[in-house]
C-alpha positions as CSV (number, residue, x, y, z in Angstrom):
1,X,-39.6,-2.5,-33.9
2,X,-38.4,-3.8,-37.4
3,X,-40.4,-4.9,-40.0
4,X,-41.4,-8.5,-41.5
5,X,-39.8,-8.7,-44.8
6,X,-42.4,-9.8,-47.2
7,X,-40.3,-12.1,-49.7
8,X,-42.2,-11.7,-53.5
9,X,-39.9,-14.6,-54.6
10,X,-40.9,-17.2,-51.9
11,X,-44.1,-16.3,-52.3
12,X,-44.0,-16.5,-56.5
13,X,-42.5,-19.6,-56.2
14,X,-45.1,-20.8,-53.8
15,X,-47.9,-19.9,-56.7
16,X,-46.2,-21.6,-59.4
17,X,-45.9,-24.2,-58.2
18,X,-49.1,-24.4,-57.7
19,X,-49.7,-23.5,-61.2
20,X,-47.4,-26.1,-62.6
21,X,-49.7,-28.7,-60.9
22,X,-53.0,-27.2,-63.3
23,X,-50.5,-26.6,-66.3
24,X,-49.7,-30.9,-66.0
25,X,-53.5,-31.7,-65.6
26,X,-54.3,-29.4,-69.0
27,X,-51.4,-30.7,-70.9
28,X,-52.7,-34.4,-70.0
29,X,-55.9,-33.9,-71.3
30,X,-55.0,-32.1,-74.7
31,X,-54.2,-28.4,-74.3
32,X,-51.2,-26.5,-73.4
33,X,-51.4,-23.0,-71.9
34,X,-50.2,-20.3,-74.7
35,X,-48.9,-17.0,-74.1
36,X,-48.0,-14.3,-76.7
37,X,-46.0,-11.7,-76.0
38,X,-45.8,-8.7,-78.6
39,X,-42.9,-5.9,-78.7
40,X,-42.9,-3.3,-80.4
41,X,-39.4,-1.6,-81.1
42,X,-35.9,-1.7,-78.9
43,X,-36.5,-0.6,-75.8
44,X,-34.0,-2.2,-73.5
45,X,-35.9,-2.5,-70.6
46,X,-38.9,-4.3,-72.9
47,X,-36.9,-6.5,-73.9
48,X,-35.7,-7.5,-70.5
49,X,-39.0,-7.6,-69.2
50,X,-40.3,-9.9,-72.3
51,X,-37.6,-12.5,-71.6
52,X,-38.0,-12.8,-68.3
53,X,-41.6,-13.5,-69.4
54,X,-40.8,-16.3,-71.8
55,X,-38.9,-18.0,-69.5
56,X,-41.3,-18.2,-66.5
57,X,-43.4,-19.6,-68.9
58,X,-41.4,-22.5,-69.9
59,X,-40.7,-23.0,-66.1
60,X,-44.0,-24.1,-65.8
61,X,-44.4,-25.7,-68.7
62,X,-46.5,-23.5,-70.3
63,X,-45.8,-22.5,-74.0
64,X,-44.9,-18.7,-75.2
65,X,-43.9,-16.8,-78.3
66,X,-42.2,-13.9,-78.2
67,X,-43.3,-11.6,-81.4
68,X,-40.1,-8.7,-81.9
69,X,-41.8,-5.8,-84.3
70,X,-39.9,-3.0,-85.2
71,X,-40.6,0.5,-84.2
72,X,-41.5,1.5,-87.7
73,X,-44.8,-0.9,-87.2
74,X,-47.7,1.2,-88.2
75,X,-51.0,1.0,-86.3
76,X,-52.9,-0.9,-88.9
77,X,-50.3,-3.6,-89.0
78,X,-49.8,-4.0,-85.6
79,X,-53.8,-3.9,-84.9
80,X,-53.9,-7.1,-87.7
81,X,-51.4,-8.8,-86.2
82,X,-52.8,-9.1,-82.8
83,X,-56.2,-9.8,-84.4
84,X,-54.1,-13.0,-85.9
85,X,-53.3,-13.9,-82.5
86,X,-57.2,-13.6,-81.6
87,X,-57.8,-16.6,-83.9
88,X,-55.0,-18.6,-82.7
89,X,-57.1,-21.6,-80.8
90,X,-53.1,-22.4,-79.4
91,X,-52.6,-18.7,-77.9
92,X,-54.3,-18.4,-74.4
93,X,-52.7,-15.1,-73.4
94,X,-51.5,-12.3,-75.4
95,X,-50.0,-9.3,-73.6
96,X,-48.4,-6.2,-75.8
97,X,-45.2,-4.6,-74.1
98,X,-45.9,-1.6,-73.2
99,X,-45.0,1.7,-74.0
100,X,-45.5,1.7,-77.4
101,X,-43.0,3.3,-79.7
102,X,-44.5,7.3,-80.3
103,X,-47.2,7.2,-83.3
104,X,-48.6,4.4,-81.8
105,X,-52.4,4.5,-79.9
106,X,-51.6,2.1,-76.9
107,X,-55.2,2.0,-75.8
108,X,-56.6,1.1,-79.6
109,X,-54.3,-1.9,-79.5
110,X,-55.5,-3.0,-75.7
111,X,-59.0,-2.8,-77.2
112,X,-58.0,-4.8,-80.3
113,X,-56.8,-7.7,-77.8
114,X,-60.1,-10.3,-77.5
115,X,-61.7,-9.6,-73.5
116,X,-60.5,-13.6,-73.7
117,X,-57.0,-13.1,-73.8
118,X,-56.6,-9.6,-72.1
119,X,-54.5,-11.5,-69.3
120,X,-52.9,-8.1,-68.4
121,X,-56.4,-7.2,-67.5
122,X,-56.4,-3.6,-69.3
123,X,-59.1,-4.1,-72.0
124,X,-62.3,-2.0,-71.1
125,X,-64.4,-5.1,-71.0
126,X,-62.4,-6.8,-68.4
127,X,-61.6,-3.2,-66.5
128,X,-65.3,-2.8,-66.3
129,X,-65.8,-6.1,-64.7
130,X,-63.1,-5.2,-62.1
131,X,-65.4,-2.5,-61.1
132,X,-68.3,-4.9,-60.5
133,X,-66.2,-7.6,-58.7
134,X,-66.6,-10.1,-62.0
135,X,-63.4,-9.4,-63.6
136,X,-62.0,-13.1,-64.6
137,X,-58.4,-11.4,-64.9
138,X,-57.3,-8.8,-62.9
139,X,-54.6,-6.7,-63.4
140,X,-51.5,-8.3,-62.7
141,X,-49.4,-5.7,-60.4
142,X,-52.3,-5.2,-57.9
143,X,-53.5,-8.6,-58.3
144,X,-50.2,-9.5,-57.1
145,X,-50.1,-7.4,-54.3
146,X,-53.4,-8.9,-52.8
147,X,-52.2,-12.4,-53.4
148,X,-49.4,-11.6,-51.3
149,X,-51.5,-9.7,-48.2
150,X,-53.4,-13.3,-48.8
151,X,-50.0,-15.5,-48.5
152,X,-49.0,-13.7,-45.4
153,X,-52.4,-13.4,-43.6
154,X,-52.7,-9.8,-43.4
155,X,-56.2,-8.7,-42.4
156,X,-57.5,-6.7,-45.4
157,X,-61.5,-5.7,-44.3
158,X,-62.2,-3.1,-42.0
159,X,-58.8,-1.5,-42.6
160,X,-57.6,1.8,-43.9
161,X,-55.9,1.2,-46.9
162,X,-54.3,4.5,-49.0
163,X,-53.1,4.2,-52.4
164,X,-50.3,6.8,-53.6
165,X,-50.5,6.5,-57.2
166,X,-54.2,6.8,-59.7
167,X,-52.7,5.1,-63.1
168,X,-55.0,2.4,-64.8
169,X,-52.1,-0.1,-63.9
170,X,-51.5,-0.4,-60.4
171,X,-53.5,2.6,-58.5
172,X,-57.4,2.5,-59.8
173,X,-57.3,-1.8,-59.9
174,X,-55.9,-2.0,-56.7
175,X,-58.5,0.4,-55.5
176,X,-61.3,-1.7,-56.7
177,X,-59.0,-5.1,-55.6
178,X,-59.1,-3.6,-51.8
179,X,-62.6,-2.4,-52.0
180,X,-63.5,-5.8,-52.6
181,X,-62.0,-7.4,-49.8
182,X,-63.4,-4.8,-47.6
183,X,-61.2,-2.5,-46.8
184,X,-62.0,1.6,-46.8
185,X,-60.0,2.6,-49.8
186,X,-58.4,6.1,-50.1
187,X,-56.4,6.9,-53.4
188,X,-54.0,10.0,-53.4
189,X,-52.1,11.4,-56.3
190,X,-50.0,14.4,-57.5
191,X,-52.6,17.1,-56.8
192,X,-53.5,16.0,-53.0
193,X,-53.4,18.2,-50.2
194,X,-51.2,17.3,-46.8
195,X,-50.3,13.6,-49.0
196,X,-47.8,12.8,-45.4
197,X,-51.5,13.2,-43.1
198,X,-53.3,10.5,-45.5
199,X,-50.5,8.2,-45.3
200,X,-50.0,8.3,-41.4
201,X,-54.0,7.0,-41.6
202,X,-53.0,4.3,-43.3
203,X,-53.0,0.4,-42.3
204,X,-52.4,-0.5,-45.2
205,X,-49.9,1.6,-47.7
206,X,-49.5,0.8,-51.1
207,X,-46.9,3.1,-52.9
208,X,-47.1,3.5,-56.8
209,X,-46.0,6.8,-57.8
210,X,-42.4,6.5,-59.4
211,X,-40.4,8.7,-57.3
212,X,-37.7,7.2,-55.8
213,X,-37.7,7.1,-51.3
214,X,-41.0,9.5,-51.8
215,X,-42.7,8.1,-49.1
216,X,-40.7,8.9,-45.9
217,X,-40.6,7.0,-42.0
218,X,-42.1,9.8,-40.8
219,X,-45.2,9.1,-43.3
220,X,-46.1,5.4,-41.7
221,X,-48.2,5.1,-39.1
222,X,-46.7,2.6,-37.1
223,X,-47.3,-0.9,-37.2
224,X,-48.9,-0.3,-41.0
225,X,-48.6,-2.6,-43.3
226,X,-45.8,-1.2,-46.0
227,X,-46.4,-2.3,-49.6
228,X,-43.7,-0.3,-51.9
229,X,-44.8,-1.0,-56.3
230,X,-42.3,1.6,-57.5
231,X,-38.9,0.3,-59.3
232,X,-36.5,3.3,-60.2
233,X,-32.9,3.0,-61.1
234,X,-30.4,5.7,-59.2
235,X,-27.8,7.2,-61.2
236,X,-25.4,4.4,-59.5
237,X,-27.0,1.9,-60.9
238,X,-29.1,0.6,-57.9
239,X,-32.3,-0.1,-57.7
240,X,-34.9,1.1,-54.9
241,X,-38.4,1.7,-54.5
242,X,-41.1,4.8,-54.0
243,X,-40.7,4.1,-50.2
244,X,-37.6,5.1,-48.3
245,X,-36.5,1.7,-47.3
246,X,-34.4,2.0,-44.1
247,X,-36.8,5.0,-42.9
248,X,-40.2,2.5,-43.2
249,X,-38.1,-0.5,-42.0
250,X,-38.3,1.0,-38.5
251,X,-41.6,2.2,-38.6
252,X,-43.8,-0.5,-40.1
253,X,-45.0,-4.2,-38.9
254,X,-44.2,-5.3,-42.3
255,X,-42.9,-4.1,-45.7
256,X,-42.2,-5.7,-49.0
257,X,-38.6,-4.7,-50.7
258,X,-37.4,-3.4,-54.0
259,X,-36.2,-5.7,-55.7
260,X,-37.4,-8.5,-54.4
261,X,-41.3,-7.7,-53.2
262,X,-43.7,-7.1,-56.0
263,X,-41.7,-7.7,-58.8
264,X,-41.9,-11.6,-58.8
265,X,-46.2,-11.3,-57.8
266,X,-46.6,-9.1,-61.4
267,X,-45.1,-12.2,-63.5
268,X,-46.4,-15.0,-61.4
269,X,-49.9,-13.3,-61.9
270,X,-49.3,-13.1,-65.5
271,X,-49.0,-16.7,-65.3
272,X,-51.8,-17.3,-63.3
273,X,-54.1,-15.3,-65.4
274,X,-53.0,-17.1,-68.5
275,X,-53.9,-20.4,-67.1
276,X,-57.3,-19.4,-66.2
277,X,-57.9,-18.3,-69.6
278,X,-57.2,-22.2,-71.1
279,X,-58.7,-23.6,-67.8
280,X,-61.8,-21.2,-69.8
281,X,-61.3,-22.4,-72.8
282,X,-60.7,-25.8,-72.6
283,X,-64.2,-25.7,-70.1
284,X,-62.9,-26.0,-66.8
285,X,-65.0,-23.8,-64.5
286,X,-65.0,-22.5,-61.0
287,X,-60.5,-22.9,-60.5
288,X,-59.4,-21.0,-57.8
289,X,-55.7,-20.2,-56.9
290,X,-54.3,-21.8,-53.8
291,X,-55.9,-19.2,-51.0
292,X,-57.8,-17.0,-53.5
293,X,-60.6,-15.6,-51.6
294,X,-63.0,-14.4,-54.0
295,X,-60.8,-12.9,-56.1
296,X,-61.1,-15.5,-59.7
C-alpha cells in the first residue's frame, strides 16, 4: 500500500479562493481586510516568512503592512507600537514574528495584541476560548491541519488521534481542535514512556516535535492517517519533515509532505482568520469557511 498524498497547496488555493470571493463583497461595501505584520530584528528566516505573508495578502486582495524594527527595540517601545496598531480602525489582523530578538518578553507582547486582532490565536483570551470550543480564531498551524482532514474527508470522531509535540503552537490547540471534533486525543512529548507504542495506536498522527525523520514506518499503524508539522533544514540544504518520509509512505493510507503539506494551510489560515476579524468588525455575523464544521 502507498499513501494518498495530501497536497497543502491545492488545498490552500482551494480556500482562497474562497476567501477572495468574501474579501470582494467587504471591499464593495466599504472595508478592506488589514493585516499587520511586526518584525523585530534580522532573522533571515522571519523575514522570509513575513514576505511570503504580505504577498498572499495582496493575492487576495487584502491589504498588509509590513513593520521592520530593529533588534535593539526595547520592550516599552515595541509594546506602544502594537498598542498603535490596536487603534488602527484600518488594521484587521496584527501578528508579531516570532522569536523575538533575546531581552524581549514574547508572551507580554502576545498579551499587548487586542483579543480582536490576535489572528494568530496566541493571546490568553482567545487560547482560553479554544478550550471552551468558542475561540473566533484558532491557531493557525493546527487550524490548518483540521481544514485539511475536512477537505479530504477524513473521519475525525471516534478515532484515536496522538499528538507528538505539547508547544502552545501546534501540540496543545490541535489537542483541543481534535477534541472538538470528537476524536480521543492523546498528546505525547519528550518525557513519554515507549513514544513508538502510542504512535502504532494512532489513526490519526500528527507530528510536531522538530526532529528531523523522528517518527519511523515502523511507528504507523497501518492505514493511519499521517500528518507530518515539522520543517527542518539538513546540512545539504533540503528540507524534510519530523516523519521519515519514504518509511510512512508505505505504511500509511495517507500522509501530507514536507514541503508542500502544512505549510500552505498555516498562511491560508492566517488569511482566513484575518477576514473573519473585518467580517466582525464591519458586523457580519455567523461566516463560515467553505466546509467548516463547527470550527468558526
Amino acid at each position: 500500500m502507498t499513501a494518498k498524498i495530501i497536497n497543502g497547496k491545492v488545498i490552500s488555493d482551494f480556500f482562497r479562493s474562497e476567501y477572495k470571493l468574501r474579501v470582494d463583497r467587504l471591499i464593495s461595501q466599504g472595508t478592506r481586510p488589514g493585516l499587520a505584520v511586526v518584525i523585530v530584528g534580522d532573522d533571515a528566516a522571519s523575514q522570509v516568512y513575513v514576505r511570503n505573508k504580505a504577498k498572499a495578502c495582496e493575492s487576495i486582495g487584502m491589504y498588509s503592512e509590513v513593520h521592520p524594527l530593529p533588534a535593539t527595540t526595547r520592550q516599552a517601545a515595541l509594546t506602544a507600537f502594537v498598542e498603535q496598531l490596536n487603534a488602527n480602525p484600518n488594521i484587521h489582523g496584527i501578528l508579531v514574528q516570532l522569536p523575538l530578538p533575546k531581552g524581549l518578553d514574547d508572551r507580554a507582547v502576545i498579551e499587548a495584541i487586542s483579543a480582536k486582532k490576535d489572528v494568530d490565536g496566541f493571546h490568553c483570551a482567545n487560547m482560553g476560548a479554544l478550550v471552551i470550543d468558542e475561540s473566533p480564531y484558532p491557531p493557525c498551524t493546527p487550524y490548518g491541519v483540521m481544514k485539511m482532514l475536512e477537505y479530504e474527508g477524513i473521519p475525525i470522531e471516534g478515532r484515536h488521534a496522538v499528538i507528538i509535540g505539547r508547544s502552545n503552537i501546534v501540540g496543545k490547540p490541535q489537542a483541543m481542535l481534535l477534541l472538538k471534533a470528537g476524536a480521543t486525543v492523546t498528546i505525547c512529548h519528550s518525557k513519554t514512556q515507549d513514544l513508538p507504542a502510542f504512535c502504532r495506536s494512532a489513526d490519526i498522527l500528527v507530528a510536531a516535535v522538530g526532529r528531523p525523520n523522528f517518527v519511523k514506518g515502523s511507528w504507523i499503524k497501518p492505514g493511519a492517517v499521517v500528518i507530518d508539522v515539522g520543517i527542518n533544514r539538513l546540512p545539504d540544504g533540503k528540507l524534510c519533515g519530523d516523519v521519515d518520509y519514504a518509511e510512512a509512505l508505505l505504511a500509511a493510507s495517507a500522509i501530507t509532505p514536507v514541503p508542500g503539506g502544512v505549510g500552505p494551510m498555516t498562511i491560508t489560515m492566517l488569511l482566513g482568520n484575518t477576514l473573519k476579524a473585518a467580517e466582525r468588525a464591519a458586523g457580519i455575523a455567523g461566516t463560515t469557511d467553505p466546509g467548516e464544521t463547527g470550527l468558526a
